[in-house]
Structures are given as C-alpha cells and as structure tokens.
MARZA-509522 format. One line per 3 residues: number of its first residue (from 1); their letters; for each residue x, y, z of C-alpha. Coordinates in steps of 0.5 Angstrom, whole numbers, plus 500, padded with zeros to 3 digits. Layout:
residues N
NUM = a = X Y Z  ...
end
This chain:
residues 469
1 = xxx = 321 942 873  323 935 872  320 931 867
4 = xxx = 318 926 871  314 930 877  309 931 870
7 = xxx = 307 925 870  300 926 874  299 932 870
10 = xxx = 294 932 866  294 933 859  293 941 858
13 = xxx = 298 942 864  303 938 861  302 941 854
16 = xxx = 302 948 857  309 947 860  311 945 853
19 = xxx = 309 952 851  313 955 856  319 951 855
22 = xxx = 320 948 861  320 941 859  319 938 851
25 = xxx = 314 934 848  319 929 846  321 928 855
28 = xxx = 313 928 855  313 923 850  320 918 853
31 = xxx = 316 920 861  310 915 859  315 910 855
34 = xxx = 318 909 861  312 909 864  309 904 859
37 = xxx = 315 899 859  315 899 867  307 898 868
40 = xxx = 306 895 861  308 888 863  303 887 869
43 = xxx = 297 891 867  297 888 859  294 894 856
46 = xxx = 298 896 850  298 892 845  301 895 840
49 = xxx = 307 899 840  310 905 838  314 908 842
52 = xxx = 320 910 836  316 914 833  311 918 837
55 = xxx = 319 920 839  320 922 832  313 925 831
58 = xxx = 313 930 838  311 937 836  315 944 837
61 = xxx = 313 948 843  310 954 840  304 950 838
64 = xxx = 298 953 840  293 948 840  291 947 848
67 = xxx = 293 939 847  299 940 843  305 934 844
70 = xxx = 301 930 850  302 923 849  296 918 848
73 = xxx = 294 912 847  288 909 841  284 902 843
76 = xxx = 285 898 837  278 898 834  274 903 830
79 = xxx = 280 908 830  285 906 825  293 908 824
82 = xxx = 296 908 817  302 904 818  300 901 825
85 = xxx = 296 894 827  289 893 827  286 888 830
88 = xxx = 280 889 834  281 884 839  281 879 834
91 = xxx = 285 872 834  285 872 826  287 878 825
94 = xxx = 293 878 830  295 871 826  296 873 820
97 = xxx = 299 880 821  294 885 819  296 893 819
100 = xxx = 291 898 816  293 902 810  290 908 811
103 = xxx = 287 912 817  280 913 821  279 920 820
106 = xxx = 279 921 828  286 920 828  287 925 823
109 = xxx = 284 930 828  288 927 834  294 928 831
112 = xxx = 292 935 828  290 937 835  297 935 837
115 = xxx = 297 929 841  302 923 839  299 917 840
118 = xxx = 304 911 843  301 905 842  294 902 841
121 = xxx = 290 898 847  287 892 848  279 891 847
124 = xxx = 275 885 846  274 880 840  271 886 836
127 = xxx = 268 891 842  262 887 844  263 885 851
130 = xxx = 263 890 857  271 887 859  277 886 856
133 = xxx = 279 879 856  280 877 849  284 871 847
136 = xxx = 287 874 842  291 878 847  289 876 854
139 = xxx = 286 880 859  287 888 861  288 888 869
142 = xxx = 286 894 873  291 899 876  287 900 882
145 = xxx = 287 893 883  290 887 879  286 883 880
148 = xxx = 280 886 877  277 888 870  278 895 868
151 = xxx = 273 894 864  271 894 857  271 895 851
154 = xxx = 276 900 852  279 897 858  286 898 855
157 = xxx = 286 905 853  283 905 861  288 902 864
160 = xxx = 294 906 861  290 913 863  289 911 871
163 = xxx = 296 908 871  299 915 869  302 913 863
166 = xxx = 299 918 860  293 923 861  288 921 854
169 = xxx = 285 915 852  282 914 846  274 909 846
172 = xxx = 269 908 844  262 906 846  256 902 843
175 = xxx = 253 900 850  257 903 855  264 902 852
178 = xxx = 267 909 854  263 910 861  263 902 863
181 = xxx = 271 903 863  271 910 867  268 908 872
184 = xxx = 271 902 874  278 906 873  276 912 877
187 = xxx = 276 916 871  272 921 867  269 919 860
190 = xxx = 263 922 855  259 919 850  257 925 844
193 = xxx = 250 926 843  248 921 837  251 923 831
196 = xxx = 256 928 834  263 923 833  266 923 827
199 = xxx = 266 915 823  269 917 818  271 914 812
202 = xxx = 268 907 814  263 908 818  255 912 817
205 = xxx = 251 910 823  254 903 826  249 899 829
208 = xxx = 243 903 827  246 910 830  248 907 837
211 = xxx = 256 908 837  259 915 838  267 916 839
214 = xxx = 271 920 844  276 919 850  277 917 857
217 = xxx = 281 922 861  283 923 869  280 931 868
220 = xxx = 274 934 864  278 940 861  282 935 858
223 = xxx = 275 931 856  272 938 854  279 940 849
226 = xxx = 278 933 845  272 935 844  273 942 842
229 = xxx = 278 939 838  275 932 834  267 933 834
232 = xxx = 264 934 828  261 933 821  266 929 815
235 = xxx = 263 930 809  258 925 807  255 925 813
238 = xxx = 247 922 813  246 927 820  251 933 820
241 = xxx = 253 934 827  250 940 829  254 947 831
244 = xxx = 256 946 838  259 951 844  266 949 846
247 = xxx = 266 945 851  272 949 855  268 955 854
250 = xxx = 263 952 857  267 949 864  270 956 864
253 = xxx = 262 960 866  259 961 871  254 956 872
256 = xxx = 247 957 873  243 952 878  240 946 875
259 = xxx = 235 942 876  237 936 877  233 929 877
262 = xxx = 237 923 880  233 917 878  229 914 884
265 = xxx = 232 906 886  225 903 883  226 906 876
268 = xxx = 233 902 875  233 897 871  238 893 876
271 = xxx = 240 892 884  245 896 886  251 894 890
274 = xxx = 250 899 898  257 901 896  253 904 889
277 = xxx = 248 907 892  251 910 897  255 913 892
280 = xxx = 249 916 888  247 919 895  254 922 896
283 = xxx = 252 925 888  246 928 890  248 931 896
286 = xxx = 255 934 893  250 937 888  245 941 893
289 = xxx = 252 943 896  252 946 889  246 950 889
292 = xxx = 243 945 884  235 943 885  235 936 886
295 = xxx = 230 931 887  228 925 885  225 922 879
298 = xxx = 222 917 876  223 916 868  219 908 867
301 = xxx = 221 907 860  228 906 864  225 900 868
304 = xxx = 223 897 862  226 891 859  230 893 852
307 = xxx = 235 888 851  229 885 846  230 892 842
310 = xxx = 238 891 843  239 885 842  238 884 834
313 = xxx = 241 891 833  248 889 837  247 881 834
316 = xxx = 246 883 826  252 888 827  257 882 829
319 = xxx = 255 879 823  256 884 819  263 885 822
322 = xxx = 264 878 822  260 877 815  261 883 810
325 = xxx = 265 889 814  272 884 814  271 880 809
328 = xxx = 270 886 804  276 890 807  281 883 808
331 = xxx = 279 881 800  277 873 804  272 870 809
334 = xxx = 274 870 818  274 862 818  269 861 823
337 = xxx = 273 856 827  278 863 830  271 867 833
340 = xxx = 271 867 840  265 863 842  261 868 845
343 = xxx = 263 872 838  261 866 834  254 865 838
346 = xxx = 252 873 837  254 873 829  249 866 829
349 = xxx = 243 870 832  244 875 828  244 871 821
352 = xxx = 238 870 822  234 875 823  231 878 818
355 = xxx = 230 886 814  224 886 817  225 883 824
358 = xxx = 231 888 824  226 894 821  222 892 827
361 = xxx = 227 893 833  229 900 830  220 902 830
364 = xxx = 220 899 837  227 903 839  224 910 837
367 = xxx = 217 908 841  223 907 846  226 914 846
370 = xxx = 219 916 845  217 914 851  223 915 855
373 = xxx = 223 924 851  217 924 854  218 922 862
376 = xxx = 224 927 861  219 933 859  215 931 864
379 = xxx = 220 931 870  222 938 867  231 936 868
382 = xxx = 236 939 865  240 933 867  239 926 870
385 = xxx = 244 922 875  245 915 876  249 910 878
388 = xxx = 254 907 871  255 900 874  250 897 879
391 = xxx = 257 893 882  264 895 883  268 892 878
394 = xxx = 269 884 877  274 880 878  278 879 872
397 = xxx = 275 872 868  270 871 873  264 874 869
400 = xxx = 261 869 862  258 873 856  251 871 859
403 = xxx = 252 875 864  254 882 860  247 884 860
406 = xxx = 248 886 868  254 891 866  250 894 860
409 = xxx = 244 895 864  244 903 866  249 905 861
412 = xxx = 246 902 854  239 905 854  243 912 853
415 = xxx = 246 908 846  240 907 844  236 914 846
418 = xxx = 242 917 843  243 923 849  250 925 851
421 = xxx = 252 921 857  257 921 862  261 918 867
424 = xxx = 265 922 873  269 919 879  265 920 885
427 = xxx = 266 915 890  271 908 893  270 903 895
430 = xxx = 275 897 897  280 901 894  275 899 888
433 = xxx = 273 906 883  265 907 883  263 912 878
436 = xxx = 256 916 877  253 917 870  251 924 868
439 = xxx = 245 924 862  242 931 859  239 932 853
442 = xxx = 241 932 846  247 936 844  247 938 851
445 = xxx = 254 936 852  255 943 856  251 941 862
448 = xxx = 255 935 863  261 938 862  259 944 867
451 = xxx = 257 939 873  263 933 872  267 939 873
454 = xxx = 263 942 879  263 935 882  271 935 880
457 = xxx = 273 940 885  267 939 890  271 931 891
460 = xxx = 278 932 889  279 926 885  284 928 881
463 = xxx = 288 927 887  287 920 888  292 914 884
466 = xxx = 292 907 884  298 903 887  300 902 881
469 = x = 305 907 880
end
C-alpha cells in the first residue's frame, strides 16, 4: 500500500500497517508533513513546527502499543513540550520568544503511547474563547469551509485532524473546548469525567476542577486508545482518578439497551438552529434503531441560567493566568497593554472579586450539580443526548467576545457538573458538520464510547472529508 492511500486511516489502522510492515513510522510521519506544509498555509492551524524531528523520533515497527508511530498534533496550551514553543495564544509570549523547559506530563504519556507529535496548534489568547482567532497568530479556518471557524479553544488541533493531516489532536476543555471544535469539524471529541486527565506538574483543579485533558480524533477506537493510554492519577493528586475499564474493551462488547434521555427543546438553555434540531431527532431515531429506549427528558437545572456561577470561576482564572500563573513561570510581569482586550477585560472582572465571593460561586455551583444529579436519578438515564452547539459554525471574525456565552451554553454546564461529555458527527448541513453531545454519569466514559461507536457505524461518518483535501 502506498503510503499516501493511508492518510485517511485512522490512528490504529495506520500504526497496524506499521506493525506489519507495510509502510514505516517514519513514511507515516513525512505523509502528514507533506500534508502539513500543502494545507497548512490556507488552514493556519499549526503554528509551531516540528516536522525534523518527529521524523527523527518515529518508532521501530514492533511496538505493541495500539498508536504506536501515528503522527499527532498538540495545541499550544496547557500540554507542554520541553524544547518546543509555548505560547498559548499569547502576543506577549510570542514576542519574546518563550520555549517551555520542561514537559506536561500528558506529553510524556503521548509519546510513551507511541504517538509523535509534528507541531502545535493554534488556540486563542490563554484558551478562553470558544474560537480560535488570536492575534497573537491569526485565525484557524476550517477545513469544511474556509470561511468558517473550526471553532475553539482547540480549533487548530481541530482543523489539522478533519483536514487528514493527521488522525489524533491534542485539546482541552473548560467550557467546551474540546466538543465546541468537534462538532464544528465533524469530528469525535471527549471531555473525562472531573478529575480523570492527568495536569500534572503545573496544574491540581484548574479553575475550581472544570478542566480535563484529551483528544479530538476522526474515529471512537482512536478516542478510546488515547484514553486507555493517558488517563490517570500523577502523584500528588488531591483527587486520584478512579480505576477505569479500558475503553477498547468497552466498544469491543456487546452492547446492552440503554435508556437513553434526549433533553426536550424547552430544557435548553438556547434556540436551536432547524438544521440542529433535525439533527437531534436524526439522533434519537438512530438510537431507537439500535434497540435503545429512548424518550425525552426534562432536566430543569439545565435551563437554568448558570453564567452567574460560571463567570467568576472562568474571569478569577484569567487573572490568575495573567497575574500569578506567567508571572511566577516567566520570573516578570505580562504588561497589560499585550492582552488582548477581551483577555484584559476578564482578568479586570476577576481582580475584583473576592475569596468570598469566589468561595460563594463554588457553594452555588455544587446546589448546581446537586440539583442537576438529582433530576438525572429521577429521570432514571443512563445517558443523555442533546445538541453541542445551537447554530452550525460561524463565520470567522463574525462573533465578538460578548456573544461567546451563546457557543458555551450547552457544552459548559458539563465543565461544571464534572460528568464525562462527548461530542459525535451526526449530521450536515450546508456542507457545515453538526455535532450531537453524549453525557453520562460519572466515571461512566464506557457508556458514551459504546453509543458514539453504535452511532459510527449506523451513520458512516468516517467516511465523509471536507474539500480541503
């Protein structure tokens, strides 16, 4: 096989083919810097290369690790690379050059997986907007269409995995920074359960324990193979991670029917696009096929308007970021003057509020979950399903800092109640992909991958690519 006709594999198809020797790790890793430097320049989504060395650093083909000698991308926040550039969206740490010294502990894990990283993608300003238009380096576009964000925080790592230069992107989520991109790409993407990614060395509970860490991919069994490989406790933890089942085991068993709420229109928190709806019926219909019991619920607390809960958790971190998280690392102070203006405008908010205002917000978020744990027992789901986003994607530049809370609206209430959420290509429109959330208990990651995998082979997404190819 040539090594071209692999591109579109994805990550354990192509690390198979390495085992067995009909192409190298090293051809796998040149395919998608060829890709790279053809479709890079129109999409902007790497922004850091390291296309030398990830030839240098491919694998022997008798590694067993199911990933093993696949190419990646890492997005240029949280995940650091000893060596390598480390931004995060940043004008001022773009100016003056900064390249981390050590690693995250999560890119250990990625490369003892096996998997080589090319370069590191485009985020915005510190990960808080759902887009990926910093200034610091200018917009992603999306490969579906070019005129269209792929969305964000990890746009960039979005649009070089739907664009097929490679299988497996790096991202994280604070308030759907992970599903947000997923759906406007057509691709899959997880946030853990609260406290399942590993944020070690820098990190405990960023922003009150509403991060997690993972990975966008075009497949669930690439999904379920980064999360068997990198979930788990670090030493030092406040709140070891649990003992999970492998999620390739869990795809790989029969699946017993689920019951299976869809939240009901008038229990969202926003209007929904006709083209999302449809979608979401599309959904519920695909899961009847499949001999789940589905009905619609009604969850109230998700109705409810939580920004006032949000808000000083997301507006006290940015000050923390601006304030003491890079002044302790860099050994001097961000001037205010190289924020952007929505970044500036949050960390103002933040210093001023108080311990005991933030103390307050975190009381009023438990009530939160509480509330939202308790309508879930009564409904009596194993797993609920609704929209990612209320619109398809937006046109790139068209949306101002003001109106991110619309792209937040159904994916950040899960940041906060700490359950695992995930984000499957179910539908298209206009050309444009349209994401569906998956949302289960606790620790529950199993149900989800079990469903977005039923789901994959009932639609055939993985057969659909963008014209930017």
């Amino acid at each position: 096989m040539s090594v071209v006709d692999v591109g579109w594999l994805d990550g354990i198809a192509q690390s198979a083919l390495v085992r067995v020797g009909e192409v190298t790790s090293v051809e796998l890793v040149e395919e998608a810097v060829s890709r790279a430097e053809s479709l890079n320049p129109t999409l902007n989504a790497i922004i850091h290369e390291n296309y030398a060395m990830a030839a240098e650093t491919a694998v022997a083909g008798n590694d067993p690790s199911p990933l093993a000698g696949v190419p990646m991308v890492i997005k240029d926040f949280m995940c650091r690379e000893a060596g390598r550039p480390f931004h995060e969206g940043s004008q001022f740490l773009k100016r003056i050059g900064h390249v981390s010294e050590y690693d995250q502990e999560l890119a250990v894990r990625y490369r003892r997986a096996g998997l080589i990283s090319i370069g590191r993608t485009n985020t915005s300003e510190f990960g808080m907007r759902p887009l990926c238009e910093p200034v610091a380096y200018g917009p992603t576009n999306n490969p579906w269409s070019l005129g269209h964000s792929p969305g964000g925080s990890s746009g960039g790592s979005a649009a070089a995995v739907a664009a097929g230069i490679v299988p497996i992107g790096h991202g994280n989520d604070a308030g759907g920074s992970i599903r947000n991109p997923a759906s406007m790409c057509g691709l899959v993407g997880l946030k853990p359960s609260r406290g399942t990614s590993c944020l070690a060395p820098d990190f405990g509970d960023v922003l009150n324990g509403i991060v997690e860490e993972l990975a966008l991919t075009r497949t669930v069994r690439d999904l379920a193979a980064v999360f068997d490989a990198v979930v788990g406790a670090s030493p030092g933890d406040w709140s070891p991670t649990p003992e999970v089942p492998s999620m390739a085991a869990a795809i790989a068993e029969p699946v017993a029917p689920l019951r299976v709420g869809v939240a009901s229109i008038e229990s969202l928190p926003a209007s929904l696009d006709p083209a999302v709806r449809d979608t979401l019926d599309d959904s519920a219909g695909h899961l009847v096929d499949l001999g789940h019991r589905v009905e619609a619920v009604t969850l109230p607390p998700l109705a409810e308007d939580i920004s006032t809960v949000l808000l000083p958790h997301y507006t006290a971190g940015v000050a923390w970021i601006v304030d003491h998280y890079w002044p302790r690392m860099l050994g001097m102070p961000i001037p205010q003057d190289e924020l952007e203006p929505g970044t500036a405008f949050l960390a103002e908010i933040g210093r001023s509020i108080s311990a005991a205002a933030l103390l307050e917000a975190r009381e009023l978020a438990q009530a939160w979950c509480r509330r939202l744990a308790i309508a879930w027992n009564k409904a009596d789901i194993e797993a609920l399903v609704l929209p990612t986003l209320a619109t398809l994607p937006p046109v790139t530049g068209s949306t101002h800092p003001k109106d991110d809370r619309q792209l937040l609206s159904l994916v950040a209430p899960f940041n906060l109640s700490g359950q695992p959420a995930m984000s499957v290509p179910i539908g298209m429109r206009d050309g444009l992909p349209i994401g569906i959330q998956l949302v289960a208990a606790h620790h529950h990651e199993h149900t989800l991958f079990q469903l977005a995998a039923q789901l994959e082979q009932a639609t055939m997404w993985i057969d659909r690519h963008p014209p930017t190819k």
